[in-house]
N, CA, C and O atoms as CSV, one atom per row, in Angstrom:
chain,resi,resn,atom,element,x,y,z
A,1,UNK,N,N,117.942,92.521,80.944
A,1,UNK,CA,C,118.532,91.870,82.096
A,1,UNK,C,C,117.586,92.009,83.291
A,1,UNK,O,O,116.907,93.030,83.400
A,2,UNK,N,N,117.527,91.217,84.015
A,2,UNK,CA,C,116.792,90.706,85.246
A,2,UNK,C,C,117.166,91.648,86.713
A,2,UNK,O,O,118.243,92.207,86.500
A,3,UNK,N,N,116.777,91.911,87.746
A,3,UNK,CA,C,116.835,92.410,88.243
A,3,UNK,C,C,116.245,92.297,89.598
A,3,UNK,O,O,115.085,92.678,89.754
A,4,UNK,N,N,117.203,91.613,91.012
A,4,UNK,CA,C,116.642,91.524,92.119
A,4,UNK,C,C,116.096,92.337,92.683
A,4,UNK,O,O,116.937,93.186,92.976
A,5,UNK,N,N,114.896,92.686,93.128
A,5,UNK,CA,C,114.524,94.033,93.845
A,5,UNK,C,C,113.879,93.313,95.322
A,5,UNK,O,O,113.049,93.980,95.939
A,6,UNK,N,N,114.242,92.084,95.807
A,6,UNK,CA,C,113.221,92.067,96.896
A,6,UNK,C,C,113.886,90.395,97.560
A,6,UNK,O,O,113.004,89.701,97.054
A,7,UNK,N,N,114.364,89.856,97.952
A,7,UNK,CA,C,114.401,88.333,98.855
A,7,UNK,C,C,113.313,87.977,99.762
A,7,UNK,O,O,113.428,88.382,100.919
A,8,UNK,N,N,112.269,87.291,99.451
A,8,UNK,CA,C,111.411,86.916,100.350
A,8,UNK,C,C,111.959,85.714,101.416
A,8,UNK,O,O,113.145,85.387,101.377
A,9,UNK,N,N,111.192,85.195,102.194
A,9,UNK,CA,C,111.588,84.089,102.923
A,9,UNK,C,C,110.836,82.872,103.052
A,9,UNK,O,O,110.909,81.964,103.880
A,10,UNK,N,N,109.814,83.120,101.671
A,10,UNK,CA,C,109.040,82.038,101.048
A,10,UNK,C,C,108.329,82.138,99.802
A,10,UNK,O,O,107.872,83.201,99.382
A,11,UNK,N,N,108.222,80.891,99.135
A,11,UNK,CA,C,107.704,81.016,98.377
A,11,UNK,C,C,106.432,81.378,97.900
A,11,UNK,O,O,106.139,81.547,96.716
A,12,UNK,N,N,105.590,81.503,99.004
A,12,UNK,CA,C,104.278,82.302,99.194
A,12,UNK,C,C,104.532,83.570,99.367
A,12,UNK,O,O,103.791,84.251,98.658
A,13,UNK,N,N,105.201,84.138,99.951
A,13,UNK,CA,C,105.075,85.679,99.994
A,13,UNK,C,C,106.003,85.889,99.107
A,13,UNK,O,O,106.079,87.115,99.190
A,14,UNK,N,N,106.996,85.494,98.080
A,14,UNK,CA,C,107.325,86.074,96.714
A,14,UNK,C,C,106.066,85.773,95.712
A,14,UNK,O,O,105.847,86.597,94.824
A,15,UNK,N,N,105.488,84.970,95.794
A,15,UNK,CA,C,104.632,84.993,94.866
A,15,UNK,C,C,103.445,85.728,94.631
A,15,UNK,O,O,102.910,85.852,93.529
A,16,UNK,N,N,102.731,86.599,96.549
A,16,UNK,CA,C,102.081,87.597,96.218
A,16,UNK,C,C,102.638,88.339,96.032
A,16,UNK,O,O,101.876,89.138,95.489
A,17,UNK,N,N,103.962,88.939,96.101
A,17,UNK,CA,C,104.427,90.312,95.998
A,17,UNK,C,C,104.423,90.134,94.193
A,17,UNK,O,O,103.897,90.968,93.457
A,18,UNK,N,N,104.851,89.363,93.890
A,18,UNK,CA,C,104.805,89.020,92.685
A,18,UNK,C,C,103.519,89.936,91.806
A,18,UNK,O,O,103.504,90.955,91.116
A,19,UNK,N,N,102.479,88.909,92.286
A,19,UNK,CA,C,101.085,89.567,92.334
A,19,UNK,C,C,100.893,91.047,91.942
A,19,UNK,O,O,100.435,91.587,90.934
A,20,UNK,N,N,101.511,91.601,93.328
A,20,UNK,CA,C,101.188,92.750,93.762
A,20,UNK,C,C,101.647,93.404,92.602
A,20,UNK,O,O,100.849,94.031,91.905
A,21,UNK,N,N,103.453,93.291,92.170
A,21,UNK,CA,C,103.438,94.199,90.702
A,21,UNK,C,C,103.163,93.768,89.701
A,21,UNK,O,O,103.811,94.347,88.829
A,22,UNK,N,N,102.379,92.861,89.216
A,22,UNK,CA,C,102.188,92.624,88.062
A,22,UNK,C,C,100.411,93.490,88.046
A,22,UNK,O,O,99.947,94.124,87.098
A,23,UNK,N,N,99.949,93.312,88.972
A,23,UNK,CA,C,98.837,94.474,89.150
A,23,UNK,C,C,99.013,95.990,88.715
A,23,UNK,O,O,98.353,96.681,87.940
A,24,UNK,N,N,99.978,96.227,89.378
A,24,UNK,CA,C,101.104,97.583,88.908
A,24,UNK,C,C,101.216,97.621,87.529
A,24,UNK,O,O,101.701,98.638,87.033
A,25,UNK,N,N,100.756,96.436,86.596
A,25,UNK,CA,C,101.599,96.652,85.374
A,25,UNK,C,C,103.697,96.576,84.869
A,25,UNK,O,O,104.525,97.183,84.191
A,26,UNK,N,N,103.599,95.598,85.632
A,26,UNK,CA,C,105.568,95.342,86.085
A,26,UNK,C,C,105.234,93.822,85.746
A,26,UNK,O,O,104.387,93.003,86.103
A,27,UNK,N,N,106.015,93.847,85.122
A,27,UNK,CA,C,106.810,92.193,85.003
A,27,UNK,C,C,107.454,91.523,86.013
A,27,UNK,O,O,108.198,92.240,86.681
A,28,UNK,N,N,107.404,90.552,86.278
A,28,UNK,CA,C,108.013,90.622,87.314
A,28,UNK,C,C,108.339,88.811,87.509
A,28,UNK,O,O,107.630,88.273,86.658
A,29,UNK,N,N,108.929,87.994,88.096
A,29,UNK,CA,C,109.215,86.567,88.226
A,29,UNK,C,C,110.146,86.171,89.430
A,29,UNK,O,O,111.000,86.892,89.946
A,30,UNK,N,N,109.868,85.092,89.721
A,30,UNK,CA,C,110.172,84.710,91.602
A,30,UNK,C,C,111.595,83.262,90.929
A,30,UNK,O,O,111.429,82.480,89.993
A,31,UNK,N,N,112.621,83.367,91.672
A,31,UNK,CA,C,113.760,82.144,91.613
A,31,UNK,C,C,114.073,82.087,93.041
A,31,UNK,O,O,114.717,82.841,93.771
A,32,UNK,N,N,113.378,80.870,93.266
A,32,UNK,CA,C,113.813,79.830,94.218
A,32,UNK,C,C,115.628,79.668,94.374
A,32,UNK,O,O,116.345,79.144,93.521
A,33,UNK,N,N,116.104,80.271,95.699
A,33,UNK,CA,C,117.434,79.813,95.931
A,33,UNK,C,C,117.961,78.761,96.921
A,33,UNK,O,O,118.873,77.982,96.642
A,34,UNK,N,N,117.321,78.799,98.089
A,34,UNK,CA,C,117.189,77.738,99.150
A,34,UNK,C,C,115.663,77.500,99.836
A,34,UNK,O,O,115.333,77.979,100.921
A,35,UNK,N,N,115.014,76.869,99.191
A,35,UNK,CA,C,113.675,76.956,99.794
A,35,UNK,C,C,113.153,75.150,100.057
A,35,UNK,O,O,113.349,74.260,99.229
A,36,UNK,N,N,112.609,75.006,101.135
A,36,UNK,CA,C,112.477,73.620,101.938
A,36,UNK,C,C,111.092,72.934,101.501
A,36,UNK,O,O,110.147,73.661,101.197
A,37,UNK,N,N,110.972,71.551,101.469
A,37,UNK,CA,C,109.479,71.004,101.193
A,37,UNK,C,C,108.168,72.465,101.288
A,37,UNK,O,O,107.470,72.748,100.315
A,38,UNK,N,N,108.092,73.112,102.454
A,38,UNK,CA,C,106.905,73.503,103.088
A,38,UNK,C,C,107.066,74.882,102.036
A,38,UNK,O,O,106.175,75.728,101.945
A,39,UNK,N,N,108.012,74.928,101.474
A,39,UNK,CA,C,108.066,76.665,100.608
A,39,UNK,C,C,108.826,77.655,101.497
A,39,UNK,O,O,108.787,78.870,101.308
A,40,UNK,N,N,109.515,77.068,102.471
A,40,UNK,CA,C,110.418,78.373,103.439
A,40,UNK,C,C,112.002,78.910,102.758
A,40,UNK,O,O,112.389,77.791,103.095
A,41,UNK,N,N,112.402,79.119,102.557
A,41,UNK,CA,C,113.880,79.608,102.438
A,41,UNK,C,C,113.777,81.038,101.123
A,41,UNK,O,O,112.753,81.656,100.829
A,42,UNK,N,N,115.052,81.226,100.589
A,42,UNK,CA,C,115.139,82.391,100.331
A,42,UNK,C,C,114.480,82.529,98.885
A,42,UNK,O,O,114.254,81.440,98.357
A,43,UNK,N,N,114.165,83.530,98.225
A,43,UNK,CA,C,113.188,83.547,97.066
A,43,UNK,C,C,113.170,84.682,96.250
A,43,UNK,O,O,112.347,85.597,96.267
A,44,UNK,N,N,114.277,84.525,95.443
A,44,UNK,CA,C,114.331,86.259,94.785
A,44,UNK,C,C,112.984,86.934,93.880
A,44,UNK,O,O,112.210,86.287,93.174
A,45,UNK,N,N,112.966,87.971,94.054
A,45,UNK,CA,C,111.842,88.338,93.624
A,45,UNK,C,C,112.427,89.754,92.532
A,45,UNK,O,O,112.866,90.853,92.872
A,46,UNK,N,N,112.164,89.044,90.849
A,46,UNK,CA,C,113.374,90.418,90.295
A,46,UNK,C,C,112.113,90.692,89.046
A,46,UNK,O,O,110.960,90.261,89.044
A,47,UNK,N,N,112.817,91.573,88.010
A,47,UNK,CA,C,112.015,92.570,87.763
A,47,UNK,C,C,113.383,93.071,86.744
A,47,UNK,O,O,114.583,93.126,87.010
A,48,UNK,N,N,112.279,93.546,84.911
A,48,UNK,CA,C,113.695,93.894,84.322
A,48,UNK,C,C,114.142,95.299,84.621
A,48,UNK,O,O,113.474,96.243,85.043
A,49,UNK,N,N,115.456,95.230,84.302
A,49,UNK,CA,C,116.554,96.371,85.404
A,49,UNK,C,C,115.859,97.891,84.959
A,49,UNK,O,O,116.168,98.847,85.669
A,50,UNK,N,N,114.914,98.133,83.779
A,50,UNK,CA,C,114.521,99.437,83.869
A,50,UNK,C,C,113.313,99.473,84.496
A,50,UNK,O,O,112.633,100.500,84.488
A,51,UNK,N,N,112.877,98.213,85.179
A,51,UNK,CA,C,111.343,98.618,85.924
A,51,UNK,C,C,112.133,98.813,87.336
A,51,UNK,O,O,111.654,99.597,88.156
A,52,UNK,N,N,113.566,97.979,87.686
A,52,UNK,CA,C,113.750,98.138,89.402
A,52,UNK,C,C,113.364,99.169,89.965
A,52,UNK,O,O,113.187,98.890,91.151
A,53,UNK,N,N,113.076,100.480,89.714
A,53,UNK,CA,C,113.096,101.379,90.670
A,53,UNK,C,C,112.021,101.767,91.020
A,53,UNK,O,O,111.820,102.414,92.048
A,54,UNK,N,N,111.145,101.410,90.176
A,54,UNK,CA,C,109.273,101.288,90.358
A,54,UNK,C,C,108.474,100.134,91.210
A,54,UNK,O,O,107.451,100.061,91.890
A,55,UNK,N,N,109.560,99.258,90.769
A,55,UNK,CA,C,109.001,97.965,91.578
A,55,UNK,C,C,109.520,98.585,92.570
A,55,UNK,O,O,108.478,99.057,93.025
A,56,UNK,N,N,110.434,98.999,93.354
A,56,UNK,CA,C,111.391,99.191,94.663
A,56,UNK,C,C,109.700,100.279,95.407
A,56,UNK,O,O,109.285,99.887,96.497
A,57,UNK,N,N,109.045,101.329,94.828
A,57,UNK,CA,C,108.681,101.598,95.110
A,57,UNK,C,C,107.161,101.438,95.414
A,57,UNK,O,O,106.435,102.028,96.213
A,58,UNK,N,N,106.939,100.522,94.583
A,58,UNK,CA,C,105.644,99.474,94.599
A,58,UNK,C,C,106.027,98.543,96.235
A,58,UNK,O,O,105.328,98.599,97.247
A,59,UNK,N,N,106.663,98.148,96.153
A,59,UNK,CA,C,107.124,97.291,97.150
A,59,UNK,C,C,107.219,97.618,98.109
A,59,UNK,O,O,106.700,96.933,98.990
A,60,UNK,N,N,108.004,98.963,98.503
A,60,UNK,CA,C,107.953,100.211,99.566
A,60,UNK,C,C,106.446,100.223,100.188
A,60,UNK,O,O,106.308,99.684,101.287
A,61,UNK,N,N,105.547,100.681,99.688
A,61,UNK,CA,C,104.336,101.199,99.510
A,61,UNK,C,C,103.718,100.117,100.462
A,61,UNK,O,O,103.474,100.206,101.665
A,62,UNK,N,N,103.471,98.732,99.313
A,62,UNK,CA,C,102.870,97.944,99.971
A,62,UNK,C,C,103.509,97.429,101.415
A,62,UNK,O,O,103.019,97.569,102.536
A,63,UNK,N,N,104.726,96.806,101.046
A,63,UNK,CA,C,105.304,96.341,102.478
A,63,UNK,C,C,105.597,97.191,103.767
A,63,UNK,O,O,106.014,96.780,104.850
A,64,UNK,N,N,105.241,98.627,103.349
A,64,UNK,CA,C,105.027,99.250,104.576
A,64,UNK,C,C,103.543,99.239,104.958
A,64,UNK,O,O,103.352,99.725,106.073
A,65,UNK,N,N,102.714,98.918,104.482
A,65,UNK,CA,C,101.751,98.875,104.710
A,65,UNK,C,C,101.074,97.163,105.665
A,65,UNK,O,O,99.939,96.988,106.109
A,66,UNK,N,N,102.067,96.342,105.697
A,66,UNK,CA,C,101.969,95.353,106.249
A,66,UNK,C,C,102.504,95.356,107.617
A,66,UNK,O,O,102.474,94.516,108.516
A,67,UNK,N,N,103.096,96.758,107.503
A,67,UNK,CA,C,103.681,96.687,109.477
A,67,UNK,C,C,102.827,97.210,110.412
A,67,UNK,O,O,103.131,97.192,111.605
């Protein structure tokens, strides 16, 4: 089973985070929920339910590193 670990607010930045864990060695795949011509709206970013807590921390890591 699949597993949300992340909502981006485009389809470009789910798709590097994407990136980012599959670098990690994580599986990982992006579903489009409301997203507009230009790639803006919401963008789940999931991961199967025994990697969530690695990705959570992959994700941690990096996206603190973007502030």
């Amino acid at each position: 089973m699949w597993t949300v670990v992340y909502i981006a607010t485009s389809l470009s930045m789910a798709e590097r985070l994407k990136s980012v864990l599959e670098e990690e060695g994580l599986l990982a795949d992006v579903r489009p929920l409301d997203v507009d011509q230009n790639g803006r709206g919401s963008v789940e970013l999931l991961v199967p339910e025994g990697e969530a807590e690695e990705a959570q921390e992959v994700l941690n890591r990096h996206l603190g590193g973007l502030k």
